[in-house]
RORO-695171 format. One record per residue (C-alpha): residue number from 0; residue in three letters; z, x, y. Coordinates in pm, 1 decimal. Example, Ala and Ser with C-alpha at 12.3 -4.5 7.8 and 13.67 -1.06 7.14 Angstrom:
BEGIN
(0, Ala, (780.0, 1230.0, -450.0)),
(1, Ser, (714.0, 1367.0, -106.0)),
end
This chain:
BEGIN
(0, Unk, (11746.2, 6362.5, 11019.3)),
(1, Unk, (11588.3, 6258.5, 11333.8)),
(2, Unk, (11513.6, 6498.3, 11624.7)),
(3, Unk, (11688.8, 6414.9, 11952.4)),
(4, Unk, (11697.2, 6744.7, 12144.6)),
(5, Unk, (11421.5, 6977.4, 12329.9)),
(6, Unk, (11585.2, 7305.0, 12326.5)),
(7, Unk, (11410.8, 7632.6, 12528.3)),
(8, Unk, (11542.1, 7956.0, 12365.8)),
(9, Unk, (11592.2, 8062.3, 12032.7)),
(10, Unk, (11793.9, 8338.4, 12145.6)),
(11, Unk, (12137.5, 8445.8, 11950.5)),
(12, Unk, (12328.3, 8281.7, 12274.2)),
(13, Unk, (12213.7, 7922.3, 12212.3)),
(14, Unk, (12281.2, 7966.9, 11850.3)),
(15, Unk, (12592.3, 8067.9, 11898.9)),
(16, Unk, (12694.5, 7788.0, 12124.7)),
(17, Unk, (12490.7, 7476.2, 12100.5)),
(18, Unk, (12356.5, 7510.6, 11800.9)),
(19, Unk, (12654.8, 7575.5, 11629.3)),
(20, Unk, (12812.8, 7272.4, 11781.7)),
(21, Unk, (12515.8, 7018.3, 11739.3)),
(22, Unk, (12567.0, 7160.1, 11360.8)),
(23, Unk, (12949.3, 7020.3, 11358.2)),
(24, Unk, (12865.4, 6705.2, 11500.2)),
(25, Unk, (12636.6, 6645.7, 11236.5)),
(26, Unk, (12809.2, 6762.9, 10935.4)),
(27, Unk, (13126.4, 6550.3, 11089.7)),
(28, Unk, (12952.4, 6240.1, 11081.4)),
(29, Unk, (12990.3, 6261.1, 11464.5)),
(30, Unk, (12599.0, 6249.9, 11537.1)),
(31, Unk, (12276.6, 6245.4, 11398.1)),
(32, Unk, (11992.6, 6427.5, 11527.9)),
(33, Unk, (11822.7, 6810.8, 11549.9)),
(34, Unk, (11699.5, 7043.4, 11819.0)),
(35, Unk, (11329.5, 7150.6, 11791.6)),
(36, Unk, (11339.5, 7463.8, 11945.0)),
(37, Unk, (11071.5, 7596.1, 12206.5)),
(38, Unk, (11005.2, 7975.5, 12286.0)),
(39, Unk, (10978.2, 8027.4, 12627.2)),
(40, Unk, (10812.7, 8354.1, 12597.1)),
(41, Unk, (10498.6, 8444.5, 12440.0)),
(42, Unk, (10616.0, 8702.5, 12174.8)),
(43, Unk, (10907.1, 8505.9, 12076.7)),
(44, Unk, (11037.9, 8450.9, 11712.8)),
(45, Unk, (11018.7, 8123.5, 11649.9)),
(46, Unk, (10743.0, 8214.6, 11362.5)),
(47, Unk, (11020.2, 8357.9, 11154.4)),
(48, Unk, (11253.0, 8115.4, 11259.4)),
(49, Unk, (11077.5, 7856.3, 11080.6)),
(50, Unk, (10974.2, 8092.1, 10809.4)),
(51, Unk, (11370.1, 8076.7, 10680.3)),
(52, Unk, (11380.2, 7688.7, 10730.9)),
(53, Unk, (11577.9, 7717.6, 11078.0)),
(54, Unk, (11836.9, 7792.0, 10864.7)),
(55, Unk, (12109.8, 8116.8, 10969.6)),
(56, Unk, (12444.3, 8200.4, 10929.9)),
(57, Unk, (12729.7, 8216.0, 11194.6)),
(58, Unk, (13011.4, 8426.7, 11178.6)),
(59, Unk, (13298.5, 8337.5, 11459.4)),
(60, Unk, (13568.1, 8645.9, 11498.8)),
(61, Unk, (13845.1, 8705.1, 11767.2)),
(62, Unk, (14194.4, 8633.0, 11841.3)),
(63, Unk, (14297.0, 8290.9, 11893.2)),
(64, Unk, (14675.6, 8216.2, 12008.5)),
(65, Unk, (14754.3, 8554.4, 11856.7)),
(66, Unk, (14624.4, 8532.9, 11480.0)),
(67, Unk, (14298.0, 8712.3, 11401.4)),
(68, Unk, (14089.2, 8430.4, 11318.8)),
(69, Unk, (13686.6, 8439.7, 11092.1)),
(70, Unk, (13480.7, 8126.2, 11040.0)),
(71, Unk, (13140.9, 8133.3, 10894.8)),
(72, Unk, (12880.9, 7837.4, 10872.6)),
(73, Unk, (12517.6, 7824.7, 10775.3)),
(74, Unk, (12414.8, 7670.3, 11039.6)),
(75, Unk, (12136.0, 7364.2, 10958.6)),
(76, Unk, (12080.2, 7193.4, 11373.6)),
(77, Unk, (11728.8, 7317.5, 11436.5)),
(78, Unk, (11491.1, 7133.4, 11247.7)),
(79, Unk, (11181.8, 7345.2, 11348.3)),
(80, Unk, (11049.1, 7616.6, 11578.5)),
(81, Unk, (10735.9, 7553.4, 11846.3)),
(82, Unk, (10554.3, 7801.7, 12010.8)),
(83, Unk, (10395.3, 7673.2, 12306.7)),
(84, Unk, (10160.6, 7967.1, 12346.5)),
(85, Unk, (9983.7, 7922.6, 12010.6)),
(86, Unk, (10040.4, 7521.4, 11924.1)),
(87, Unk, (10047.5, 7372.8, 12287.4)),
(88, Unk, (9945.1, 7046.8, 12165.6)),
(89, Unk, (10252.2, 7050.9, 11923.1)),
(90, Unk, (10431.3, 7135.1, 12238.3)),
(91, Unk, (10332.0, 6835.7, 12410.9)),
(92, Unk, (10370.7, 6611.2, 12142.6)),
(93, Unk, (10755.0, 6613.2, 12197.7)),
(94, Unk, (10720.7, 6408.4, 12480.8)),
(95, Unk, (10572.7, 6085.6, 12253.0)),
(96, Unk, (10895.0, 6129.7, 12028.2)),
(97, Unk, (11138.6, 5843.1, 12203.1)),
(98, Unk, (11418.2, 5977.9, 12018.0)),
(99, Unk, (11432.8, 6297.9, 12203.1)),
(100, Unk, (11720.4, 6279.0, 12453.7)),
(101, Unk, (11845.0, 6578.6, 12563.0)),
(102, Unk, (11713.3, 6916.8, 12696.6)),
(103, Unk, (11931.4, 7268.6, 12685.9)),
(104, Unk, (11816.6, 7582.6, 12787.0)),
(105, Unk, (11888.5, 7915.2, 12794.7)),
(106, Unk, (11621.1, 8126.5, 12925.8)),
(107, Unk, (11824.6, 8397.2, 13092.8)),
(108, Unk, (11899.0, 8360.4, 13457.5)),
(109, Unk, (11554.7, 8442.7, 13539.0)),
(110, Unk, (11446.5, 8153.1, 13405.6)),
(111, Unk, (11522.7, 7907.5, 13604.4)),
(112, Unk, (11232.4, 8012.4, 13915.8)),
(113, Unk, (10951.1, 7900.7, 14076.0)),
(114, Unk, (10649.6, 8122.5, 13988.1)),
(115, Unk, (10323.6, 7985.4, 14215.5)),
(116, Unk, (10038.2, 8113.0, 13983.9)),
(117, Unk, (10157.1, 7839.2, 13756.4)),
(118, Unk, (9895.3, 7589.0, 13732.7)),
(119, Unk, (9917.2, 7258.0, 13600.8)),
(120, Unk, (9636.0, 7315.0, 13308.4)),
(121, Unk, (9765.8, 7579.0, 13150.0)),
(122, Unk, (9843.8, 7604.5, 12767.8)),
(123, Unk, (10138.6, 7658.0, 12849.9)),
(124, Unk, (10279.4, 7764.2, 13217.7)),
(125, Unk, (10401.2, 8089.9, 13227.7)),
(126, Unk, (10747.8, 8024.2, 13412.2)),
(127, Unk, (10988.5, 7751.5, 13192.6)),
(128, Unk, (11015.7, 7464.2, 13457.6)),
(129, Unk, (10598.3, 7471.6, 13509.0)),
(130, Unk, (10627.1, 7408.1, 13112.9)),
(131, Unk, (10894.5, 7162.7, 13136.5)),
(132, Unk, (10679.2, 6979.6, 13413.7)),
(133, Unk, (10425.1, 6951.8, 13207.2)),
(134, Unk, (10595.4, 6770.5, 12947.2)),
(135, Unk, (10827.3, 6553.6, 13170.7)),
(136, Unk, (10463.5, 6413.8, 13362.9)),
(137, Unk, (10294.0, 6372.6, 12966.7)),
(138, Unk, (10680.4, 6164.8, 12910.1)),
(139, Unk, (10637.5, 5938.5, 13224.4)),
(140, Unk, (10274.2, 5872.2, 13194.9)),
(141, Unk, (10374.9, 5722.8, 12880.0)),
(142, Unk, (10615.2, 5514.8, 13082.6)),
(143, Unk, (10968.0, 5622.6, 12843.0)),
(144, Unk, (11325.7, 5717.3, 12962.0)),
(145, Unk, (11398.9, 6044.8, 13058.1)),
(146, Unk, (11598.6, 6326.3, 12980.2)),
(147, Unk, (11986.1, 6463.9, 13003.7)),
(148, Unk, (11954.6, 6808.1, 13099.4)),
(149, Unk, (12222.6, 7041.3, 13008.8)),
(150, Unk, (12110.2, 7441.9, 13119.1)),
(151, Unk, (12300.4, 7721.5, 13012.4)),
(152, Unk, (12166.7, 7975.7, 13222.4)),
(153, Unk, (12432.6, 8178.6, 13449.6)),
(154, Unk, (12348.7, 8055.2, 13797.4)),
(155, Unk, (12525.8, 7845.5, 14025.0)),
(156, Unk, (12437.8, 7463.0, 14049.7)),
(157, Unk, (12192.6, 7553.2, 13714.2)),
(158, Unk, (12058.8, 7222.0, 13686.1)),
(159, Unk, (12027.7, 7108.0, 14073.1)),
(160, Unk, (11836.1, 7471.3, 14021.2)),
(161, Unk, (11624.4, 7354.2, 13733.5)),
(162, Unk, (11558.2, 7030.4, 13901.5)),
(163, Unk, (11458.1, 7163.5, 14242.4)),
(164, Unk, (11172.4, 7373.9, 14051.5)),
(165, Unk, (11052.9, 7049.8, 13886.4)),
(166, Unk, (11008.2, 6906.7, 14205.1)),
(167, Unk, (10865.5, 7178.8, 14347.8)),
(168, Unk, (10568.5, 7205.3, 14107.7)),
(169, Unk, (10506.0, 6812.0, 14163.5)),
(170, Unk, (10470.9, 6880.5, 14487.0)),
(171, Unk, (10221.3, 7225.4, 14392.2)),
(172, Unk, (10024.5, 7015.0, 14185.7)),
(173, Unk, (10026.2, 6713.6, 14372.4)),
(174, Unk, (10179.5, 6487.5, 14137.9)),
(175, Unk, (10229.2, 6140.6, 14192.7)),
(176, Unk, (10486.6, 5959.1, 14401.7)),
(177, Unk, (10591.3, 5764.7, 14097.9)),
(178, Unk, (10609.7, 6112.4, 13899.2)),
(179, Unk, (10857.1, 6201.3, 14173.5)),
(180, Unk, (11073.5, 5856.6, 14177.0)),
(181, Unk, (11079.4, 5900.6, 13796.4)),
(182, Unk, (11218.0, 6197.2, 13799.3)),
(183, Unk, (11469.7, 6092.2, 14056.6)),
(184, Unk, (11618.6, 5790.1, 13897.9)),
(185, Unk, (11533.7, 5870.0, 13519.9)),
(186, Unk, (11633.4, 6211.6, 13461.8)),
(187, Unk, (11986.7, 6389.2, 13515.6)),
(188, Unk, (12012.2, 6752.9, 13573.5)),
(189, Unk, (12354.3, 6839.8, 13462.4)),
(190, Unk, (12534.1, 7146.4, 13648.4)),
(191, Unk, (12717.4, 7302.8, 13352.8)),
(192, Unk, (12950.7, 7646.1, 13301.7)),
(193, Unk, (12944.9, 7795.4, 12957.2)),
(194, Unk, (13177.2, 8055.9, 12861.9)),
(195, Unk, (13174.9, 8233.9, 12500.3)),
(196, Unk, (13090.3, 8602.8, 12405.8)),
(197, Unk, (12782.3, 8617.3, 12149.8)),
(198, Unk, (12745.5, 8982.7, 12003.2)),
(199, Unk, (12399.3, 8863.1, 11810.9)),
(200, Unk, (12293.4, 9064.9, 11486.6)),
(201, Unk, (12637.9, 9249.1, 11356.7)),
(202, Unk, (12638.5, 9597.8, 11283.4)),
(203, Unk, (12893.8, 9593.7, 10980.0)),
(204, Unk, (12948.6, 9463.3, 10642.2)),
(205, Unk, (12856.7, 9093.9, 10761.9)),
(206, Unk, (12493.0, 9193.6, 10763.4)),
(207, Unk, (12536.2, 9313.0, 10385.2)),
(208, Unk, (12623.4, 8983.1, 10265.6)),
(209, Unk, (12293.5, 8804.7, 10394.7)),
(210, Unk, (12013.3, 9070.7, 10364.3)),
(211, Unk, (11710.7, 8805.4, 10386.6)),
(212, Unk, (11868.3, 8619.9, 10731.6)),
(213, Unk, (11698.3, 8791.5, 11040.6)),
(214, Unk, (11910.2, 8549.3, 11241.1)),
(215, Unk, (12232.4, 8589.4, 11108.9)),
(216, Unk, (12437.0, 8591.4, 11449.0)),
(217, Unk, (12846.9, 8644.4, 11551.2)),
(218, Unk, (13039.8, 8479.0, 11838.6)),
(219, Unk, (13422.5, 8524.7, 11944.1)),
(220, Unk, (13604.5, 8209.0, 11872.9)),
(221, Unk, (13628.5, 8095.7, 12200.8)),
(222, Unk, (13419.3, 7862.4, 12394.7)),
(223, Unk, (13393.8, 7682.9, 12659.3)),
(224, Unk, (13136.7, 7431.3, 12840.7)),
(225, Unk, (13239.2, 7258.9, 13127.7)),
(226, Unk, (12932.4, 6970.5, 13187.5)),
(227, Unk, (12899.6, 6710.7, 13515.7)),
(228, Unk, (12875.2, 6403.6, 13419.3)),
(229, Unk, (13000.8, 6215.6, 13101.9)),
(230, Unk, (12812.6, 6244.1, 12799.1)),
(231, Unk, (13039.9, 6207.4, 12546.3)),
(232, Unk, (12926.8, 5853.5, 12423.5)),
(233, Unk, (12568.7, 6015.6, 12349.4)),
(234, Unk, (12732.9, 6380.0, 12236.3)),
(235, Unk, (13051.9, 6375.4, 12114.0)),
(236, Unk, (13142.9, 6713.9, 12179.2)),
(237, Unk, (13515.9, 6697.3, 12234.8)),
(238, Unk, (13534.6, 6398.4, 11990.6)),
(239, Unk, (13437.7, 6723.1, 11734.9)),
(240, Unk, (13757.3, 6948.3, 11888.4)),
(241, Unk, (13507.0, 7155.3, 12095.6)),
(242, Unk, (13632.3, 7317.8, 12432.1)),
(243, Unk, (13408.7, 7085.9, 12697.0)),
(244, Unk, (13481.2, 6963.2, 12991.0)),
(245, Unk, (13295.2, 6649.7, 13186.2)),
(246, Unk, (13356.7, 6646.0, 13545.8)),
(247, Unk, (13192.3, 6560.9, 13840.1)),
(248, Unk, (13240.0, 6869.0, 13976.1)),
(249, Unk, (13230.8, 7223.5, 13768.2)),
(250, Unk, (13359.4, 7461.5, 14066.3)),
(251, Unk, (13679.5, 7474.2, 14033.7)),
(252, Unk, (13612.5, 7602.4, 13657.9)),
(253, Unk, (13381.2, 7840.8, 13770.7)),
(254, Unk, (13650.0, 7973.5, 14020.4)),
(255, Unk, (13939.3, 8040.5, 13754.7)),
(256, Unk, (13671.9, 8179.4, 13527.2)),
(257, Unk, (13515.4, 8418.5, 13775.4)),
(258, Unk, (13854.2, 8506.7, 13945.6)),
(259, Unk, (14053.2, 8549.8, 13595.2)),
(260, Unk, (13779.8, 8632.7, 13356.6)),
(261, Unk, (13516.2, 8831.7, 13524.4)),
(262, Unk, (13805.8, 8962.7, 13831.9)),
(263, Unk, (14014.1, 9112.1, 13534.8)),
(264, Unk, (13706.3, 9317.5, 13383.5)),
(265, Unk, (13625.8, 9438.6, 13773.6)),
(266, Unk, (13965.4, 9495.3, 13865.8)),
(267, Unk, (14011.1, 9761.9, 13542.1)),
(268, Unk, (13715.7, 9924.1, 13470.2)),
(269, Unk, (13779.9, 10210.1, 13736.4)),
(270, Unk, (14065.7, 10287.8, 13636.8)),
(271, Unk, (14018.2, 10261.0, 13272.0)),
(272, Unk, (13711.8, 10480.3, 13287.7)),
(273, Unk, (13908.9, 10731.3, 13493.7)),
(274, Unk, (14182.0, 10744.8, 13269.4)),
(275, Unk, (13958.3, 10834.6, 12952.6)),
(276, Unk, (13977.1, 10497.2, 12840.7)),
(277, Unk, (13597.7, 10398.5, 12666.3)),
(278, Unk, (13707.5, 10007.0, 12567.0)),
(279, Unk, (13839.2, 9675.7, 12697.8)),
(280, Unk, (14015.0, 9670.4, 12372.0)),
(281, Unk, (14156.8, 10004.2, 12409.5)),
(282, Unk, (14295.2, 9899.7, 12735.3)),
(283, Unk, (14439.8, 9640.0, 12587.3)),
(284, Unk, (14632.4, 9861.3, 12368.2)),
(285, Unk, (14714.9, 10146.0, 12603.7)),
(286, Unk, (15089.0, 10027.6, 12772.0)),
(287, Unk, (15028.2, 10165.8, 13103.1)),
(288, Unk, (14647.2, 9999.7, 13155.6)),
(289, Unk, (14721.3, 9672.8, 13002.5)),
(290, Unk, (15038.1, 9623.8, 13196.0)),
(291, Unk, (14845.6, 9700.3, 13522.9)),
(292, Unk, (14610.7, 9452.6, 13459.1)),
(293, Unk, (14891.1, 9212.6, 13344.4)),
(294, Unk, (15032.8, 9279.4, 13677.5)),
(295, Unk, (14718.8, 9188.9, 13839.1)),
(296, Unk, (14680.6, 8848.1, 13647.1)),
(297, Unk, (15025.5, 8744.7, 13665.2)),
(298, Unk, (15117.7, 8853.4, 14028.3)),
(299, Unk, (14816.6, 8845.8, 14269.7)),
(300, Unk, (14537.6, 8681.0, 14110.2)),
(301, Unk, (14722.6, 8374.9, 13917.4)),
(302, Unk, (14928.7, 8234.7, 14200.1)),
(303, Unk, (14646.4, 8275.6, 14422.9)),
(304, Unk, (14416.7, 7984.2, 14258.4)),
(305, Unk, (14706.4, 7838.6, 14152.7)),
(306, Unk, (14943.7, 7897.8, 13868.2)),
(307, Unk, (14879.0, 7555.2, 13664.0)),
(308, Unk, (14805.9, 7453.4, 13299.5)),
(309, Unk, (14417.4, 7507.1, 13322.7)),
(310, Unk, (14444.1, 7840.9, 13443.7)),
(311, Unk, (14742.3, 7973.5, 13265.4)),
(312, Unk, (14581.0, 7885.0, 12913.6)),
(313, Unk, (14254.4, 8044.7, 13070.8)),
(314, Unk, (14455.1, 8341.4, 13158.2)),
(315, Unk, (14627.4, 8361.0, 12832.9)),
(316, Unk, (14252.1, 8345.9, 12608.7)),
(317, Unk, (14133.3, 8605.4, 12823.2)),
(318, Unk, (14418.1, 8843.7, 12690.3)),
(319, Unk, (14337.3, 8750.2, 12353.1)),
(320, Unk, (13947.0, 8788.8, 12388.5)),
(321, Unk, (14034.1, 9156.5, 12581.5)),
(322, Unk, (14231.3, 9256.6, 12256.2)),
(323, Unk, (13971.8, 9102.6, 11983.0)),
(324, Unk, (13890.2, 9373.4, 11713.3)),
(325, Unk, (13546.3, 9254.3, 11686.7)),
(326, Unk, (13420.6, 9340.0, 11982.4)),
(327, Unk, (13338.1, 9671.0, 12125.1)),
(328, Unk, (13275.9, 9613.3, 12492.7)),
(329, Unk, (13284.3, 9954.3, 12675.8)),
(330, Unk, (13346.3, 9976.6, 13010.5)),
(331, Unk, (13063.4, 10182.1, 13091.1)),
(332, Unk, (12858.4, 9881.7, 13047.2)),
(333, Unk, (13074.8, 9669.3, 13262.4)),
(334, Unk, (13072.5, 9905.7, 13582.5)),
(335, Unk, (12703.7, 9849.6, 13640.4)),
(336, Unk, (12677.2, 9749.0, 14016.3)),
(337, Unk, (13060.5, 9696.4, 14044.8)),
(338, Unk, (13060.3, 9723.7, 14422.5)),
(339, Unk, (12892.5, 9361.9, 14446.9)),
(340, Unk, (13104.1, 9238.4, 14217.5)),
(341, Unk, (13419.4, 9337.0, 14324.5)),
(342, Unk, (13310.1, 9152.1, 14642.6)),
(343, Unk, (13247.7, 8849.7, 14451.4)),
(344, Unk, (13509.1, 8930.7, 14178.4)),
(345, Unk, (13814.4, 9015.1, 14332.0)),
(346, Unk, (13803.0, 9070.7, 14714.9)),
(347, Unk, (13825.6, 8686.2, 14791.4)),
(348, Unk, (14167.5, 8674.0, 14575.3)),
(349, Unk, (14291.7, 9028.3, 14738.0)),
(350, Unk, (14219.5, 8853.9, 15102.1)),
(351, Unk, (14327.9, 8508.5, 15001.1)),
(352, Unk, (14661.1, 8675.3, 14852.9)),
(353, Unk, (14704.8, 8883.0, 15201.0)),
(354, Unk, (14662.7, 8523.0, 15410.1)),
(355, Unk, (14915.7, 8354.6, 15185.8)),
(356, Unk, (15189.8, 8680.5, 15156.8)),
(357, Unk, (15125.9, 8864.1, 15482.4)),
(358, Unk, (15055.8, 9181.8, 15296.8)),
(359, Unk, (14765.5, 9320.0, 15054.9)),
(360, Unk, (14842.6, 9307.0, 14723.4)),
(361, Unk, (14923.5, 9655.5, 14529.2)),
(362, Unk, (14737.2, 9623.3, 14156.7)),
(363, Unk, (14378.1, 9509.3, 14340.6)),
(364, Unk, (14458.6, 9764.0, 14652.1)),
(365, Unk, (14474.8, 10010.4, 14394.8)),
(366, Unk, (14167.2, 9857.9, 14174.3)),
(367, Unk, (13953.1, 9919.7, 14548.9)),
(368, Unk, (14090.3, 10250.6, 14580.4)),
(369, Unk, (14021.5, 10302.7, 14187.3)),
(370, Unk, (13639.5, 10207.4, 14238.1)),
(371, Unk, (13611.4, 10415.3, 14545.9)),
(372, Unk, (13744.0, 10721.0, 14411.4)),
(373, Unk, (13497.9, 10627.5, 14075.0)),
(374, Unk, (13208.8, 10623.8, 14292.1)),
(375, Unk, (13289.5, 10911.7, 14456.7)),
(376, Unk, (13396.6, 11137.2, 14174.7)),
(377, Unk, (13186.4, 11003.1, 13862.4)),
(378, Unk, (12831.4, 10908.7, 13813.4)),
(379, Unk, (12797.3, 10521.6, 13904.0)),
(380, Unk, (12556.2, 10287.4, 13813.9)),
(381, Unk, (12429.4, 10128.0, 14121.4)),
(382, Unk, (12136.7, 10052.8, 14329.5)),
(383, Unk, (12061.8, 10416.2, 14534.5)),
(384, Unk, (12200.5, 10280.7, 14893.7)),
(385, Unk, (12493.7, 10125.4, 14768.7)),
(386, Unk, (12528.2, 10465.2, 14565.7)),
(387, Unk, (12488.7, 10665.2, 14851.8)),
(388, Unk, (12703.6, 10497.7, 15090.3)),
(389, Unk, (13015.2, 10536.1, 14843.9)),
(390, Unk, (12901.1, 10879.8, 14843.1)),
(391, Unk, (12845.2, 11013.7, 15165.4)),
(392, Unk, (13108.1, 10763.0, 15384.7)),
(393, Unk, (13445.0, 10813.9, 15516.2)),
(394, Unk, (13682.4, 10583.8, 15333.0)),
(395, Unk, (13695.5, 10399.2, 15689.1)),
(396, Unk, (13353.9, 10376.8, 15717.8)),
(397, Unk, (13318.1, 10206.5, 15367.4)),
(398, Unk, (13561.2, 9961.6, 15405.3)),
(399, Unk, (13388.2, 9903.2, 15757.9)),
(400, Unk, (13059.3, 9798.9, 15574.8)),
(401, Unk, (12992.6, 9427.5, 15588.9)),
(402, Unk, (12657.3, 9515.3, 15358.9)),
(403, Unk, (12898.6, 9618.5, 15072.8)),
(404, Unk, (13175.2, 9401.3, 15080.7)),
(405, Unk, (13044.5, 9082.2, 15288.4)),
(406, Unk, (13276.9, 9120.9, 15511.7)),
(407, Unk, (13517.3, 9416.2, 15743.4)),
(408, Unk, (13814.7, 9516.7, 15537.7)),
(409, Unk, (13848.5, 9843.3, 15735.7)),
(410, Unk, (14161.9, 9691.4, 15841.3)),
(411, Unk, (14285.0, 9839.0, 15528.2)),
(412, Unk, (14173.8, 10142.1, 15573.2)),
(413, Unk, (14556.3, 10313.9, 15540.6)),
(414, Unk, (14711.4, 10140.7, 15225.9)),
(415, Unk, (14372.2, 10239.8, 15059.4)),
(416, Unk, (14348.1, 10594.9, 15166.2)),
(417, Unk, (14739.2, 10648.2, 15049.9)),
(418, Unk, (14625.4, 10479.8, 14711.2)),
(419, Unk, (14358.0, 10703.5, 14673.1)),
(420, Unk, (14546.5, 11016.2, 14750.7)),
(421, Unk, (14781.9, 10868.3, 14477.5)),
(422, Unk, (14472.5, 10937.7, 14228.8)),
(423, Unk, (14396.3, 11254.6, 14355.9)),
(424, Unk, (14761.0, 11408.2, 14325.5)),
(425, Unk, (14854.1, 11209.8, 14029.7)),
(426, Unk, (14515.8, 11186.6, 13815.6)),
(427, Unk, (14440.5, 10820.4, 13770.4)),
(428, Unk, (14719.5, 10697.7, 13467.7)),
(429, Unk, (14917.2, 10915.6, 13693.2)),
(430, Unk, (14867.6, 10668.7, 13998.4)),
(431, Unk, (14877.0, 10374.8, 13747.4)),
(432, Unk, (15226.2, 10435.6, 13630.1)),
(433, Unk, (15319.9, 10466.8, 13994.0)),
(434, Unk, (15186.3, 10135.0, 14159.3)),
(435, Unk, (15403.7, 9972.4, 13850.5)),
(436, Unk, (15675.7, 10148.2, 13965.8)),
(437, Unk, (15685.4, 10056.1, 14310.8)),
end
């Protein structure tokens, strides 16, 4: 089978996700074609990626409209591994190879940055766009089409991101003008969203039944990729039942999924933690915490983007991904730097839900008071000023600080202290069952 995409990372997340999918395609008759997979880091393991054929096994676990569903695959999509660090002229070989048409990457959301001491003549560039430079000028100086990007790393506007560090190296090492134009009018750097939990290597029986596959990976079952543009012609992903989206404009996914998704982990994880709670999942099966944050998704933060199909199914997988078996997410790891996030999170739904009703909404009034009495009271993982500033202020004075939450809120100074005092006198499932009796 013929090799038609450039993929940078052979991390479990990309194997997971794309990989998994470009395996479907193929084994549905759908497509026909193989990633070659480049390590972006010296140290990498493509080595013993290739030394099993590219060959691993999948294992897909969750909760999926309320059934506990498990799918395994071995999955066959990479046809070979390439370090660029010890076969660089392999590396740049790719770019001869007119069947290659796409590019993903997933490189971590570091990846995607300019780094200066990148020079054009290294074997390779340190940073991933000074390598990917140096194979997109080797692809137009032999005068052939360019590329579909699709980037997977978690950053906004990803591949306007990607593409603006491309630029900025042909610019560093004075490229040409027609380098430039190429790249302009022969190239498309898609903005995409990708949503699925990978959990990598398991830690159970799974791992017993393939003892020789050092990639054996798991996933939940659900996924989601929401791509600008229309590729499906060229990569029939939804034409294979999988959960993308083309659209010419990917914020308005990224909105339900940060407000629903990532608000409901920031809005609990207080409060959980305070109430001796260690796991999402256990949340999920304590009444008092999962109908607080049911509360939350159904009454403030739901009819605040708008209570429509899209983000009512997204609601309702997120409840079935919180309660999946598989997956032991503690909330200890979720808390880290949970100021910033609230402020991203949740605050914009808690102020756009106050505009639209006239009043604050109770469940995330009492998520801010939650986190406030959390940083106060436990041992938070934050940068040291942030830390210190939950610490040592007033509850006025926080909510006064534009540095923490982007913007005054001291305004709510009141409803927040009376929430808090709630915790105090009540404990905090104490002040939980309260708010959901008001």
């Amino acid at each position: 089978m013929k090799e038609t995409v450039i993929q940078f990372g052979e991390g479990n997340f990309l194997r997971g996700f794309f990989n998994y999918f470009l395996d479907v395609m193929n084994k549905q008759g759908l497509y026909e074609g193989k990633a070659v997979v480049i390590q972006p880091r010296a140290g990498g393991k493509c080595a013993l990626l290739n030394a099993q054929d590219c060959k691993y096994n999948l294992y897909l676990r969750g909760i999926e409209d309320g059934e506990i569903k498990q799918e395994h695959t071995l999955v066959e999509s990479i046809s070979r591994g390439v370090d660029p660090y010890k076969n660089f002229d392999e590396y740049m070989a790719l770019a001869d190879n007119p069947d290659f048409r796409f590019i993903v990457s997933n490189t971590t959301e570091a990846g995607i940055a300019f780094d200066d001491t990148c020079n054009f003549d290294d074997k390779p560039c340190k940073s991933f766009p000074g390598k990917l430079t140096q194979l997109l000028y080797k692809r137009y100086e032999n005068n052939m089409q360019g590329f579909i990007f699709l980037p997977t790393e978690l950053i906004d506007n990803n591949g306007d991101e990607l593409k603006k560090c491309v630029l900025e190296y042909a610019k560093l090492w004075n490229l040409s003008e027609g380098f430039v134009n190429w790249l302009e009018n022969e190239n498309t750097f898609a903005n995409t969203l990708v949503d699925r939990i990978v959990t990598g290597y398991p830690n159970d029986e799974t791992a017993e039944k393939h003892p020789d596959d050092k990639f054996l990976d798991t996933a939940e079952i659900f996924h989601l990729w929401v791509i600008e543009g229309d590729f499906e012609a060229e990569l029939p992903l939804k034409k294979a039942g999988f959960n993308v989206v083309w659209t010419q404009d990917a914020k308005p996914y990224k909105k339900i999924k940060v407000r629903i998704l990532n608000g409901a982990h920031t809005s609990l994880v207080a409060g959980a933690i305070l109430s001796g709670i260690e796991t999402v999942g256990e949340a999920m099966a304590d009444q008092t915490a999962s109908a607080f944050l049911n509360m939350i998704m159904n009454d403030e933060i739901l009819p605040t983007i708008g209570d429509n199909e899209d983000s009512r199914k997204f609601m309702n997988s997120v409840f079935d991904r919180f309660r999946n078996p598989f997956i032991k997410h503690k909330w200890r790891a979720i808390v880290l730097n949970c100021i910033s996030k609230f402020a991203v999170r949740d605050l914009p739904t808690l102020l756009e839900y106050k505009e639209k009703n006239g009043k604050y909404p109770k469940g995330l009034t009492m998520a801010l008071a939650y986190l406030i009495y959390f940083y106060k009271n436990d041992t938070p993982d934050d940068n040291e000023a942030v830390t210190a500033k939950m610490k040592q202020g007033s509850i006025a004075e926080i909510l006064a600080d534009s540095s923490l939450w982007l913007t005054d809120i001291s305004d709510m100074t009141d409803i927040v202290t009376e929430y808090y005092d709630k915790i105090e006198t009540l404990g905090a499932k104490g002040a939980m069952e309260w708010i959901l009796s008001e």
